[in-house]
PyMOL Python script that loads the backbone (N, CA, C, O; Angstrom):
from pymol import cmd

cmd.read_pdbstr("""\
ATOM      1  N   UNK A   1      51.240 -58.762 -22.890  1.00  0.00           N
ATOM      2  CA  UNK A   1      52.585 -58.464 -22.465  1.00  0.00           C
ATOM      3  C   UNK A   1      52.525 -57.405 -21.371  1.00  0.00           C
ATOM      4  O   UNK A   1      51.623 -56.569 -21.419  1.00  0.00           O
ATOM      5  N   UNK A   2      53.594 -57.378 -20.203  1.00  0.00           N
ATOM      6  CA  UNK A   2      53.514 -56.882 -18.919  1.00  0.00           C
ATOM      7  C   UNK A   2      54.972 -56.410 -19.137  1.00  0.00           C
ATOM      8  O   UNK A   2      55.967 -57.075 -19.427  1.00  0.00           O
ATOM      9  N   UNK A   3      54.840 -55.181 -18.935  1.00  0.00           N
ATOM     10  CA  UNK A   3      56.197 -54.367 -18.594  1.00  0.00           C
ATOM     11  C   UNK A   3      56.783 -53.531 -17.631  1.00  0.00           C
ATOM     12  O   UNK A   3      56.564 -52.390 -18.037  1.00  0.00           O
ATOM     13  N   UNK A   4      57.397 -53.475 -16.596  1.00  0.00           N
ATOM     14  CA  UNK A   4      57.140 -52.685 -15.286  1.00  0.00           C
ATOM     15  C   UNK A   4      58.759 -51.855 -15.852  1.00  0.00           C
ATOM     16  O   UNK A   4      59.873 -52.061 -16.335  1.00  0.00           O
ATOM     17  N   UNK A   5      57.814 -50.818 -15.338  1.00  0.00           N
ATOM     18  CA  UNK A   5      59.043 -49.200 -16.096  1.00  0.00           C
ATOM     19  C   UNK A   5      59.109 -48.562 -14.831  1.00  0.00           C
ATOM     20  O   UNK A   5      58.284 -48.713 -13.930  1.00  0.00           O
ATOM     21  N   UNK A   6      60.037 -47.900 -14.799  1.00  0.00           N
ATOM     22  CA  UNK A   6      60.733 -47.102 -13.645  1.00  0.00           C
ATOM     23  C   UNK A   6      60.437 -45.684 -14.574  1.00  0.00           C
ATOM     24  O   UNK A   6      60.657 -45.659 -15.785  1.00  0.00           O
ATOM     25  N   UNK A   7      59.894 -44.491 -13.795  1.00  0.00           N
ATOM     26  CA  UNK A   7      59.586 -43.473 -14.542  1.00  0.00           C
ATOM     27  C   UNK A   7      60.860 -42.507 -14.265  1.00  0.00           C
ATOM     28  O   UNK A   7      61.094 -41.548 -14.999  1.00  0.00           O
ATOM     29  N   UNK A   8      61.674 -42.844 -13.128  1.00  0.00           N
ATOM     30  CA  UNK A   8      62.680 -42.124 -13.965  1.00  0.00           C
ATOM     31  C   UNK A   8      64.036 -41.746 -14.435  1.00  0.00           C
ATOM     32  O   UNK A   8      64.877 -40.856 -14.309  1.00  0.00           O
ATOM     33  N   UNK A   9      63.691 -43.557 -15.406  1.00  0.00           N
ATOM     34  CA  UNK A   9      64.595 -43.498 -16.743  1.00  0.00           C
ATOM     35  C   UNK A   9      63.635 -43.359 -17.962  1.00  0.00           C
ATOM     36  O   UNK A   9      63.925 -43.948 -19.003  1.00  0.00           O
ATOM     37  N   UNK A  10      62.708 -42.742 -17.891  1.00  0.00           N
ATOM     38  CA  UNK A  10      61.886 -42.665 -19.072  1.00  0.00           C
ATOM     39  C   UNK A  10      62.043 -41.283 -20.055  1.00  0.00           C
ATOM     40  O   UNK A  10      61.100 -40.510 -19.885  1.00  0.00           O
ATOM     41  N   UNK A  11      62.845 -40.915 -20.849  1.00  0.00           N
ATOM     42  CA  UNK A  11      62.432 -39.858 -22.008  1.00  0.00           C
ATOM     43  C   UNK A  11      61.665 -39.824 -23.137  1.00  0.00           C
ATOM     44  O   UNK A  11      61.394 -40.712 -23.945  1.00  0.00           O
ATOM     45  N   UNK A  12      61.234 -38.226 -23.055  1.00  0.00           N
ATOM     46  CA  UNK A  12      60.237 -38.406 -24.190  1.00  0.00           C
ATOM     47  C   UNK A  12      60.446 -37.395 -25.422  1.00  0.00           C
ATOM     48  O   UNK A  12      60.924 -36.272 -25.265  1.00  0.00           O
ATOM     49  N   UNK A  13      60.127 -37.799 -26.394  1.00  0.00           N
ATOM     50  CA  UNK A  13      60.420 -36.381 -27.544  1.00  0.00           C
ATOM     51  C   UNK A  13      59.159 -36.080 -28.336  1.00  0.00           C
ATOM     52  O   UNK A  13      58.405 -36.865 -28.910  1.00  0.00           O
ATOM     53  N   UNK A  14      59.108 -34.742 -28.231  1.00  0.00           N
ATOM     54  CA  UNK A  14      58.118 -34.727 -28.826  1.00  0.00           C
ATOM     55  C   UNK A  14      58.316 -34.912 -30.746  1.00  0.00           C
ATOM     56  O   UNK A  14      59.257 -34.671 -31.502  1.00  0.00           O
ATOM     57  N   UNK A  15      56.915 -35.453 -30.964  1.00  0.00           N
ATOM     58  CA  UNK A  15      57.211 -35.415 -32.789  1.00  0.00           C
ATOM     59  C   UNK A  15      56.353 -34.207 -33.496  1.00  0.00           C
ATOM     60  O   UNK A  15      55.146 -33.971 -33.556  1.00  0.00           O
ATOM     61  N   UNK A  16      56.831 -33.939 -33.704  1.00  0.00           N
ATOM     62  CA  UNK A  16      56.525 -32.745 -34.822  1.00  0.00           C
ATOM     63  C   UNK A  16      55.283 -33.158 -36.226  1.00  0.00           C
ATOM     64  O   UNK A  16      55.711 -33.609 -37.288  1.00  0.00           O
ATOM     65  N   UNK A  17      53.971 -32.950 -36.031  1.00  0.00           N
ATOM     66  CA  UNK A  17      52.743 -33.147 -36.743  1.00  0.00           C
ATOM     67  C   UNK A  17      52.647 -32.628 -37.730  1.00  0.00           C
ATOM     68  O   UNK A  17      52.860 -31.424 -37.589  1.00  0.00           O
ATOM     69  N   UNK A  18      52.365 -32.979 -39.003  1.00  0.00           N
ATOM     70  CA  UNK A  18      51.916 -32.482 -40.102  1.00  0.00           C
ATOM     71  C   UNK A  18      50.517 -32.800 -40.600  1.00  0.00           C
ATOM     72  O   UNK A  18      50.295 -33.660 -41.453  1.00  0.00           O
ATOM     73  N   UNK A  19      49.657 -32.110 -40.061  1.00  0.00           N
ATOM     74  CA  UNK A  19      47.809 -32.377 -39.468  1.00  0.00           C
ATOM     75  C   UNK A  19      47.360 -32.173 -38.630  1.00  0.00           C
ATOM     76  O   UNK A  19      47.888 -31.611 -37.670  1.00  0.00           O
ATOM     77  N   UNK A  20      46.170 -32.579 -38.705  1.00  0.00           N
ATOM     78  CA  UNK A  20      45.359 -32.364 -37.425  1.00  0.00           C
ATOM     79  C   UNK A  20      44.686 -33.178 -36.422  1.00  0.00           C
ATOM     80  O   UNK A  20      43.646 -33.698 -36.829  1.00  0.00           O
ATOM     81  N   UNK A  21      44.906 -33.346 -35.601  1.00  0.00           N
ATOM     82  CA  UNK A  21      44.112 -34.119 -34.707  1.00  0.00           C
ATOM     83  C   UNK A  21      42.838 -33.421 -33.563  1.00  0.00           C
ATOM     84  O   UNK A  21      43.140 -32.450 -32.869  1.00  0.00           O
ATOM     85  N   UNK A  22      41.447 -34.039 -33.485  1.00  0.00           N
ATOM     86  CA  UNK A  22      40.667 -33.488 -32.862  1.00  0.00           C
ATOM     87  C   UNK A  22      40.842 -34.392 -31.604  1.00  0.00           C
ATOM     88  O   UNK A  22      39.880 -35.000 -31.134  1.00  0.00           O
ATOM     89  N   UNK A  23      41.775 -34.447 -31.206  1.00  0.00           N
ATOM     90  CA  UNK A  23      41.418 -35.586 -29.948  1.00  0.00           C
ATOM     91  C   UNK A  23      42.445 -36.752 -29.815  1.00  0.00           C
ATOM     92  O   UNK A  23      42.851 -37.146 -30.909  1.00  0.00           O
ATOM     93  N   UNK A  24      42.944 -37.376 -28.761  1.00  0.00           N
ATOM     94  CA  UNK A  24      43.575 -38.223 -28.731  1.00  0.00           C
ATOM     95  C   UNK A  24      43.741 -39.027 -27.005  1.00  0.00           C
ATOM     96  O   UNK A  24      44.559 -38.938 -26.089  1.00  0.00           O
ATOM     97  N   UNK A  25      42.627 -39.702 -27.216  1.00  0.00           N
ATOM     98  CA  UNK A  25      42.673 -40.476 -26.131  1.00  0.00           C
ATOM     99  C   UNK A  25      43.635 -42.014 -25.807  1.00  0.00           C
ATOM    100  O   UNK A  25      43.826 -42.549 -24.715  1.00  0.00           O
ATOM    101  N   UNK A  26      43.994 -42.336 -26.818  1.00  0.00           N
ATOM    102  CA  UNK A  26      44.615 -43.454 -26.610  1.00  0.00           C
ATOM    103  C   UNK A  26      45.848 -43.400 -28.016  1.00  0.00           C
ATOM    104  O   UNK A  26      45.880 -42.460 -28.810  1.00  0.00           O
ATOM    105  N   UNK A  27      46.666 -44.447 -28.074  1.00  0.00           N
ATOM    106  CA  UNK A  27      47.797 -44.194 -29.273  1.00  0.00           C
ATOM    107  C   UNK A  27      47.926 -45.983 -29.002  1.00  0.00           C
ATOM    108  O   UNK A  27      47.845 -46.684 -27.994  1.00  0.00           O
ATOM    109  N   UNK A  28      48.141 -46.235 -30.309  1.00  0.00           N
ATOM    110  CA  UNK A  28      48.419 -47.680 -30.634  1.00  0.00           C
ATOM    111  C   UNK A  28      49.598 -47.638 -31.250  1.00  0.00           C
ATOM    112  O   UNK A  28      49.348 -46.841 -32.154  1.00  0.00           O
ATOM    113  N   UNK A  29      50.872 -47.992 -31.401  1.00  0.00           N
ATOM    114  CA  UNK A  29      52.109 -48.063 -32.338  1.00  0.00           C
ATOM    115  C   UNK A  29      51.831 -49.559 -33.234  1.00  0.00           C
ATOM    116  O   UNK A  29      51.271 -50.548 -32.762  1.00  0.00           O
ATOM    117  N   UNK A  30      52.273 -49.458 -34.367  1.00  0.00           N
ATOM    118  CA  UNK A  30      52.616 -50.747 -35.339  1.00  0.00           C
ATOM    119  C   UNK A  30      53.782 -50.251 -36.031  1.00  0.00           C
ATOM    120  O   UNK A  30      53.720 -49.235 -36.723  1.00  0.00           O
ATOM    121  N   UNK A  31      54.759 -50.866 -35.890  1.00  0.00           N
ATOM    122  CA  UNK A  31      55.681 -50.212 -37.126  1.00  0.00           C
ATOM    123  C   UNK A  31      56.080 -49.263 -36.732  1.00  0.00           C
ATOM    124  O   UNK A  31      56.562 -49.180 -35.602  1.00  0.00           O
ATOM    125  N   UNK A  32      55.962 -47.923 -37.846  1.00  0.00           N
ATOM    126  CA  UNK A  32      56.198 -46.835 -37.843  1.00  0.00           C
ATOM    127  C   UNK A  32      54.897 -46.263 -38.008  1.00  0.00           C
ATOM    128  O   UNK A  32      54.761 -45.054 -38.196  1.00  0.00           O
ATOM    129  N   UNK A  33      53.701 -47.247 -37.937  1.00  0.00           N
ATOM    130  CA  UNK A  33      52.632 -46.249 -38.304  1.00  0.00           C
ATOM    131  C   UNK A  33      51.885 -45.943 -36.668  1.00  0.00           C
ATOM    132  O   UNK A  33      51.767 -46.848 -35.843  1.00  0.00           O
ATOM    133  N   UNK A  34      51.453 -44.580 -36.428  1.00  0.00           N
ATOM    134  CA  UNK A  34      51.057 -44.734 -35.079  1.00  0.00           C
ATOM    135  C   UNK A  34      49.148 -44.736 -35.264  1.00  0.00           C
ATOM    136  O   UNK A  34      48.559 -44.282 -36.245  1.00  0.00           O
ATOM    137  N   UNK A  35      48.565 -45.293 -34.192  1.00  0.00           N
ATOM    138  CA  UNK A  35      47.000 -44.705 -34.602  1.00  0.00           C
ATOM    139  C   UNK A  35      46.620 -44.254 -33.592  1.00  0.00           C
ATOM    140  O   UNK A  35      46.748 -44.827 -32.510  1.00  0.00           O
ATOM    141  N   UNK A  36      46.019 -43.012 -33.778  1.00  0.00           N
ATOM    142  CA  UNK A  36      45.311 -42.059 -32.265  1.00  0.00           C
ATOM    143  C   UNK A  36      44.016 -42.239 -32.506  1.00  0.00           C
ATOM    144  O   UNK A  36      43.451 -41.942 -33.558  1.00  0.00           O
ATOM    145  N   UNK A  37      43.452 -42.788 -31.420  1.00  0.00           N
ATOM    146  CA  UNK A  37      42.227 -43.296 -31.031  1.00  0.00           C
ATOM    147  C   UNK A  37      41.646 -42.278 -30.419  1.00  0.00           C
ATOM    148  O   UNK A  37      42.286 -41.791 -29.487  1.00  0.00           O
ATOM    149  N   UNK A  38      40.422 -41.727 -30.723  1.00  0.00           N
ATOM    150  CA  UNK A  38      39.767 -40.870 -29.892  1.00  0.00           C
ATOM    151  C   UNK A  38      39.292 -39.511 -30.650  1.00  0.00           C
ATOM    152  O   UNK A  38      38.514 -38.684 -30.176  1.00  0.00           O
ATOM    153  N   UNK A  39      39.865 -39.454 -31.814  1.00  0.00           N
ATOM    154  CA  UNK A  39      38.566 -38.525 -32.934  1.00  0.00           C
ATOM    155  C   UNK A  39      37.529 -38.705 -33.187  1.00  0.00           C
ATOM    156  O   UNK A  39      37.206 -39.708 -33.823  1.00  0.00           O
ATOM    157  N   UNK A  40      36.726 -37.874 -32.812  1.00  0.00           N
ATOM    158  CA  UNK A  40      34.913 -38.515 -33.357  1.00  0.00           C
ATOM    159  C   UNK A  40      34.796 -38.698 -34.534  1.00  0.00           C
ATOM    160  O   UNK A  40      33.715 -39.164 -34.893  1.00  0.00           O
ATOM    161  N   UNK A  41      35.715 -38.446 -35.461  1.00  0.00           N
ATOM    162  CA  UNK A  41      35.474 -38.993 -36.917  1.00  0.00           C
ATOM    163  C   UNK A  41      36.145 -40.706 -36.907  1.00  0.00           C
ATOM    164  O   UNK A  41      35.919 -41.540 -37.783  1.00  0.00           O
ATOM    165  N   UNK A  42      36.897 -40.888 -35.824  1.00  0.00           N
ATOM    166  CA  UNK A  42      37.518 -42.466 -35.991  1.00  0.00           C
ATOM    167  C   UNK A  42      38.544 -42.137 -35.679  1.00  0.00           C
ATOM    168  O   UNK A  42      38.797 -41.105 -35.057  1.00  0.00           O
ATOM    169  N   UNK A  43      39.361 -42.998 -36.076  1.00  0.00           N
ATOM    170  CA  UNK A  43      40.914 -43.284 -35.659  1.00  0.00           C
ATOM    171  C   UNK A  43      42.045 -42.371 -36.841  1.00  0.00           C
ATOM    172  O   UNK A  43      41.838 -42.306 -38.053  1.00  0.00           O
ATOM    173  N   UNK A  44      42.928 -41.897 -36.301  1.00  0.00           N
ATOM    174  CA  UNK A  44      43.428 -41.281 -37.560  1.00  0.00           C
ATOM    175  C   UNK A  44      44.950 -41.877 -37.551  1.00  0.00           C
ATOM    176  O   UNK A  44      45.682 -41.874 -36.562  1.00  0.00           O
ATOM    177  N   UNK A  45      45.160 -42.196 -38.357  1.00  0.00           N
ATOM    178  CA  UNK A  45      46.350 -42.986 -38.973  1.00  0.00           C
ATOM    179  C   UNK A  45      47.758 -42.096 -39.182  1.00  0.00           C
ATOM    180  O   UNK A  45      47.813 -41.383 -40.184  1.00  0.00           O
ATOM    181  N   UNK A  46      48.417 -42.110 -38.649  1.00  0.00           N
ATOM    182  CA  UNK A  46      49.813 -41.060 -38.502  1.00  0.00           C
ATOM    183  C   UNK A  46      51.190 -41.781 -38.933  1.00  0.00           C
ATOM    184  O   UNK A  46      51.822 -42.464 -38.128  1.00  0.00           O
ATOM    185  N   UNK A  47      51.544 -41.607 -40.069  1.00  0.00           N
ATOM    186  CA  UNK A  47      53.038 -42.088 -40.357  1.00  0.00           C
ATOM    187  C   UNK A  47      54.280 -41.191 -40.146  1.00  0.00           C
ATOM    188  O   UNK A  47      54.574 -40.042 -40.474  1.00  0.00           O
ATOM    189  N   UNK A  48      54.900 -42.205 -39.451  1.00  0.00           N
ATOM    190  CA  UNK A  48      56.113 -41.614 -38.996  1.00  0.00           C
ATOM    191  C   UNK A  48      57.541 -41.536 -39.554  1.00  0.00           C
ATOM    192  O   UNK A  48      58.085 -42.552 -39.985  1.00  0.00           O
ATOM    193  N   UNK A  49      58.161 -40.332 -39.553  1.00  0.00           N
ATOM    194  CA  UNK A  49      59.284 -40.705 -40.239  1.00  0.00           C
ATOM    195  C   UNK A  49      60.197 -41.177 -40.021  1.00  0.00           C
ATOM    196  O   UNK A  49      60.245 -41.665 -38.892  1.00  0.00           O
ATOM    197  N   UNK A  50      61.529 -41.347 -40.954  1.00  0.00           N
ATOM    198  CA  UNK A  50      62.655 -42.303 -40.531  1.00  0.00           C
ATOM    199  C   UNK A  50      62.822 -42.058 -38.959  1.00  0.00           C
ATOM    200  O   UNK A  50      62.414 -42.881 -38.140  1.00  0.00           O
ATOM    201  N   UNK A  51      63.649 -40.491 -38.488  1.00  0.00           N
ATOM    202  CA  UNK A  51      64.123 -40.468 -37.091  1.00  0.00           C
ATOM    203  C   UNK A  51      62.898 -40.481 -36.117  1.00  0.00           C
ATOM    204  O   UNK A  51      63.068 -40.026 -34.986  1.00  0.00           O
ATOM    205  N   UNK A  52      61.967 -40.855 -36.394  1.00  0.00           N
ATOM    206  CA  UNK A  52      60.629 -40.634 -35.394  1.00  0.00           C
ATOM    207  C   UNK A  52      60.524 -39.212 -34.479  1.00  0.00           C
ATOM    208  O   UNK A  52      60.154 -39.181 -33.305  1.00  0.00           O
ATOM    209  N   UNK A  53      60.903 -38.137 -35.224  1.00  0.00           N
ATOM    210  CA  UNK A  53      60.883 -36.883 -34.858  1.00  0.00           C
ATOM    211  C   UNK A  53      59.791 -35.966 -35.704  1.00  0.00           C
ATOM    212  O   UNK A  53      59.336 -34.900 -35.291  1.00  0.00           O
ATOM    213  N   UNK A  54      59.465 -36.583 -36.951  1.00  0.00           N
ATOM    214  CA  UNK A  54      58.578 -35.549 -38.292  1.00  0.00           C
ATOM    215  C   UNK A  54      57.172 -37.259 -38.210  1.00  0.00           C
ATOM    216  O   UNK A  54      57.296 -38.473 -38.047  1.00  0.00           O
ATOM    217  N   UNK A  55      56.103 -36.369 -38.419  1.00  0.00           N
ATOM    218  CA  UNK A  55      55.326 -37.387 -39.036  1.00  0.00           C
ATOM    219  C   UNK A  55      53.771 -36.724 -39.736  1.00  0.00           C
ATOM    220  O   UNK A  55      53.676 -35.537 -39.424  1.00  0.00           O
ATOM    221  N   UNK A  56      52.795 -37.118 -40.425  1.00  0.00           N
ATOM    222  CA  UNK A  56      51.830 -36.551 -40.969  1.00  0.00           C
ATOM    223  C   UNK A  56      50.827 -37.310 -41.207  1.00  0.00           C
ATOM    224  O   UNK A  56      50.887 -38.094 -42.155  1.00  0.00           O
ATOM    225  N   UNK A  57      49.778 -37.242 -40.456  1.00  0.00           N
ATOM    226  CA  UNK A  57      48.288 -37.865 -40.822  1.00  0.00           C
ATOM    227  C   UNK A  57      48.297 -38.256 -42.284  1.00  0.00           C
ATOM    228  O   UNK A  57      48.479 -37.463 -43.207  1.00  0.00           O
ATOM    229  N   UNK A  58      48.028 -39.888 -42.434  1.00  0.00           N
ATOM    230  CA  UNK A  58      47.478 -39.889 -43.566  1.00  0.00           C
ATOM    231  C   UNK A  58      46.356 -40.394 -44.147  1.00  0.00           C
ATOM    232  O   UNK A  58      46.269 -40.823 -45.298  1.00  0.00           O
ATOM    233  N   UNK A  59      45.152 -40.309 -42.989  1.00  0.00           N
ATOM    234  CA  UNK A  59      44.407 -41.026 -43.114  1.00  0.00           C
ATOM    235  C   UNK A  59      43.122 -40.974 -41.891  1.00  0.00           C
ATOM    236  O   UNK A  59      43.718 -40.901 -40.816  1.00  0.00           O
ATOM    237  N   UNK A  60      42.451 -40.977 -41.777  1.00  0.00           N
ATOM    238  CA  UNK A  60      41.295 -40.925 -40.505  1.00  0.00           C
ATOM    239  C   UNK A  60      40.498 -42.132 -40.848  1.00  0.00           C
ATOM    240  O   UNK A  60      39.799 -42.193 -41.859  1.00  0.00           O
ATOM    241  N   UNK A  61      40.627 -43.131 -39.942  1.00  0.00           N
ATOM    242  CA  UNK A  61      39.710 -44.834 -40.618  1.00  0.00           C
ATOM    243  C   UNK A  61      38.709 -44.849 -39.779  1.00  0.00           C
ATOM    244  O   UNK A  61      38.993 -44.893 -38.582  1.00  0.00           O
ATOM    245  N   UNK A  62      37.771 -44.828 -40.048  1.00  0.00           N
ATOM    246  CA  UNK A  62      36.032 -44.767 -39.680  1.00  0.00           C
ATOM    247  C   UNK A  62      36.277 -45.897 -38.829  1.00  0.00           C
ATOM    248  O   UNK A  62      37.164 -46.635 -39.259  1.00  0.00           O
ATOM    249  N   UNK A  63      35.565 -46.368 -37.369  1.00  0.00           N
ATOM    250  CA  UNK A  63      35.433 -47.116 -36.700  1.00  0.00           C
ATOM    251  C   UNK A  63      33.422 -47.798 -36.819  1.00  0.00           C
ATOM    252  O   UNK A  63      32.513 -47.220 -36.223  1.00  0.00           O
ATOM    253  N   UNK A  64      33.240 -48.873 -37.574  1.00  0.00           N
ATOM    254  CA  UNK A  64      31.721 -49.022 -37.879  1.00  0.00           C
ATOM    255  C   UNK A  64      31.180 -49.122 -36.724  1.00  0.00           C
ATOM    256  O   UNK A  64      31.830 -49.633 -35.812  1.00  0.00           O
ATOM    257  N   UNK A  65      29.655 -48.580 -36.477  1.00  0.00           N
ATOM    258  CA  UNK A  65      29.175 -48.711 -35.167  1.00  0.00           C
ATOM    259  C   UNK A  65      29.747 -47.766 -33.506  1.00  0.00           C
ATOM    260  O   UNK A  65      29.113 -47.486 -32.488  1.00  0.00           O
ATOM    261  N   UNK A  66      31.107 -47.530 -33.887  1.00  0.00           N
ATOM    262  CA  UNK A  66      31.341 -46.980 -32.823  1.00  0.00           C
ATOM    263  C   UNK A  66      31.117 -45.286 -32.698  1.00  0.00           C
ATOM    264  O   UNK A  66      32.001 -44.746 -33.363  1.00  0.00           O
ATOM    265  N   UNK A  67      30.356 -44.435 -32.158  1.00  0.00           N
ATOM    266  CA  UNK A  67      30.392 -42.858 -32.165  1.00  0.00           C
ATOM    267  C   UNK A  67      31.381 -42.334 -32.145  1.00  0.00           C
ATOM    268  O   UNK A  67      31.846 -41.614 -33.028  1.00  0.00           O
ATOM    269  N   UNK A  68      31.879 -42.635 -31.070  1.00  0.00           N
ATOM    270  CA  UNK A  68      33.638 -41.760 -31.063  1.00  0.00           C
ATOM    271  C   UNK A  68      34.199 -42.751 -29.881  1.00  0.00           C
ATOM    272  O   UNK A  68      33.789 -42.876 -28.726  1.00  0.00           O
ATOM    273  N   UNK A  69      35.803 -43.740 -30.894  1.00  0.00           N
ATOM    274  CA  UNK A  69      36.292 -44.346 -30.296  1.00  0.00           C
ATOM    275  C   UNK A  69      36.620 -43.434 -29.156  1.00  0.00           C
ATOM    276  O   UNK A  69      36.679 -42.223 -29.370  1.00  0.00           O
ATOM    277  N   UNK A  70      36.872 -43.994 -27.782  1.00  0.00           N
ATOM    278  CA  UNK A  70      38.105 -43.205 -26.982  1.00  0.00           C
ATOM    279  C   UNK A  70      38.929 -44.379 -26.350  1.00  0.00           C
ATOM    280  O   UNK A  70      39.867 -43.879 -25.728  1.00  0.00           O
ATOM    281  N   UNK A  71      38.940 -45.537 -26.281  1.00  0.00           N
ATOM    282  CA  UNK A  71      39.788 -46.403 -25.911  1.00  0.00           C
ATOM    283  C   UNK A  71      40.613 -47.702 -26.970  1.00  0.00           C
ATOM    284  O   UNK A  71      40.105 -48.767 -27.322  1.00  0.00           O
ATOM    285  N   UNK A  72      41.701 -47.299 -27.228  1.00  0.00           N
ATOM    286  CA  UNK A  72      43.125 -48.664 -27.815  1.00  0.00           C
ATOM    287  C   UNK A  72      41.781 -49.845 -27.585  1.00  0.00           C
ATOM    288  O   UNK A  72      40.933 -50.224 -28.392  1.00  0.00           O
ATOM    289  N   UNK A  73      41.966 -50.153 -26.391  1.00  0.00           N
ATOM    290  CA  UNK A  73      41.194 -51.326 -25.987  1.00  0.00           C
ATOM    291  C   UNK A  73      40.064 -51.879 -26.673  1.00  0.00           C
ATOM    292  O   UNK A  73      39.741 -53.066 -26.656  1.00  0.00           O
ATOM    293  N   UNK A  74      39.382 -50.789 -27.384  1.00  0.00           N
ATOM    294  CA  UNK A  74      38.234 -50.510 -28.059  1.00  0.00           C
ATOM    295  C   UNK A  74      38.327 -51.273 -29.876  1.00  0.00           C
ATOM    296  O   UNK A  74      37.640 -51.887 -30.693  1.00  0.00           O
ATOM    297  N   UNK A  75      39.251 -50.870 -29.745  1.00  0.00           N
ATOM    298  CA  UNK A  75      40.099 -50.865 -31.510  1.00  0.00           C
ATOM    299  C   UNK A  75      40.793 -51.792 -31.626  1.00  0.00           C
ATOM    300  O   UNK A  75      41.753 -51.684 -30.864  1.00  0.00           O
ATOM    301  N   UNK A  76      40.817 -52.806 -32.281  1.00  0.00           N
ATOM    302  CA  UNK A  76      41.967 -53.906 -33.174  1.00  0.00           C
ATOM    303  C   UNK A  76      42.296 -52.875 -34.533  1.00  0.00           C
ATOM    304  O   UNK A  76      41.484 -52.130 -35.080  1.00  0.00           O
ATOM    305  N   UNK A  77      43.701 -53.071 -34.882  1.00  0.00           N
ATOM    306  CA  UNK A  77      44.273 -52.547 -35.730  1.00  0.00           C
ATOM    307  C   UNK A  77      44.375 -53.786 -36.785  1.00  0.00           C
ATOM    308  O   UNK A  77      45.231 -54.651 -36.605  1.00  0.00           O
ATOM    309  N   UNK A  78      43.600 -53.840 -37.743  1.00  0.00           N
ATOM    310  CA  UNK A  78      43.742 -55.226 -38.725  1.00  0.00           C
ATOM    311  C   UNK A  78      44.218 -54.776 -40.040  1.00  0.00           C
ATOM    312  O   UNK A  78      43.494 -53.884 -40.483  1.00  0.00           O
ATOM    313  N   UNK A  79      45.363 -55.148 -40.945  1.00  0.00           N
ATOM    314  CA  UNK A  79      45.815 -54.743 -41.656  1.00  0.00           C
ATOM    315  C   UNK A  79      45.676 -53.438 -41.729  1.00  0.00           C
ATOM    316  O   UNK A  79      44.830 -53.530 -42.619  1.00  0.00           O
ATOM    317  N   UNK A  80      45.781 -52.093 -41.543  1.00  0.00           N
ATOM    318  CA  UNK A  80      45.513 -51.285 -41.762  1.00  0.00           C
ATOM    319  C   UNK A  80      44.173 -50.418 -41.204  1.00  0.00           C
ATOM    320  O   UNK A  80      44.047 -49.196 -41.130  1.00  0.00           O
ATOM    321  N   UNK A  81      43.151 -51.559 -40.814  1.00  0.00           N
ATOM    322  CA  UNK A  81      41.597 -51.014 -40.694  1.00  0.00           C
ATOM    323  C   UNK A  81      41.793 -51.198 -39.106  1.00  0.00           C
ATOM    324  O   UNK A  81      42.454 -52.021 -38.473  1.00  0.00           O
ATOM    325  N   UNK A  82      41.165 -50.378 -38.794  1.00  0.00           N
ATOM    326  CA  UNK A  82      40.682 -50.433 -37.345  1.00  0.00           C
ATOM    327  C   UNK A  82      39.225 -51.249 -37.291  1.00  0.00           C
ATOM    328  O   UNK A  82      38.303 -50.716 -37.909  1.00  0.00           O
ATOM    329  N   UNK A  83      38.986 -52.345 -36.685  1.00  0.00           N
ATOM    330  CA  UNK A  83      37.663 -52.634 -36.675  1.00  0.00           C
ATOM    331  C   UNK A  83      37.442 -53.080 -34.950  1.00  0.00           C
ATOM    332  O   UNK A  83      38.243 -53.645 -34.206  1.00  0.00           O
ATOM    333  N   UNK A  84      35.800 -52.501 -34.617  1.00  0.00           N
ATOM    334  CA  UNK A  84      35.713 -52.783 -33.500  1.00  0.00           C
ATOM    335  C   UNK A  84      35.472 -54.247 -32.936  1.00  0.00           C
ATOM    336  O   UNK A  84      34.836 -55.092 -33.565  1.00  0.00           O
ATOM    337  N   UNK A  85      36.180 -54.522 -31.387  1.00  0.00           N
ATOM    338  CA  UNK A  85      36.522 -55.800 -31.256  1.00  0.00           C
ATOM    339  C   UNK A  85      35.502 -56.203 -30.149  1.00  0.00           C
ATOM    340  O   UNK A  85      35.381 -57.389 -29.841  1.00  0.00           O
ATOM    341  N   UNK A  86      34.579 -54.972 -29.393  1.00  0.00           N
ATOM    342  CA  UNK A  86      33.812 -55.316 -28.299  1.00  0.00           C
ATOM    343  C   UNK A  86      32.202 -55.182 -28.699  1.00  0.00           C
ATOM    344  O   UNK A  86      31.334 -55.442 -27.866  1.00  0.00           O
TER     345      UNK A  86
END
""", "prot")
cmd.dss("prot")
cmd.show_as("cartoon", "prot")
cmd.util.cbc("prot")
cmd.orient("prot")
């Protein structure tokens, strides 16, 4: 999918973290769950709340084989697991 955005009608808010992140090179959305790609421990799994303003790590999912994801591109999000696709 191809989307051409005009930057400026674009706003942004920030969300308010409950955790930690070492890194965040890339962000995948599903749902409400977001995944930041780019911790050397793997991908860490972030649920978001109702107004998408509060949210809190619940999870860091090991990527097999990979050292430290840093690219979406890198990562399929499969039920829940991140597994590498290249």
């Amino acid at each position: 999918m191809q989307a051409d955005l005009d930057a400026a009608e674009l706003t942004t808010t920030r969300i308010d973290l409950d955790g930690k992140l070492n890194g965040a090179d890339s962000l995948v959305l599903v749902g409400r769950t977001l995944y930041s790609v780019g911790d050397p421990a793997g991908v860490a799994k972030i649920r978001l709340a109702d107004r998408l303003t509060t949210s809190r790590v619940v999870d860091t999912l090991p990527v097999p084989g990979v050292v430290s994801p840093t690219d979406a591109g890198e990562v399929k999000v499969h039920q829940g697991a991140p597994l590498r696709t290249g």
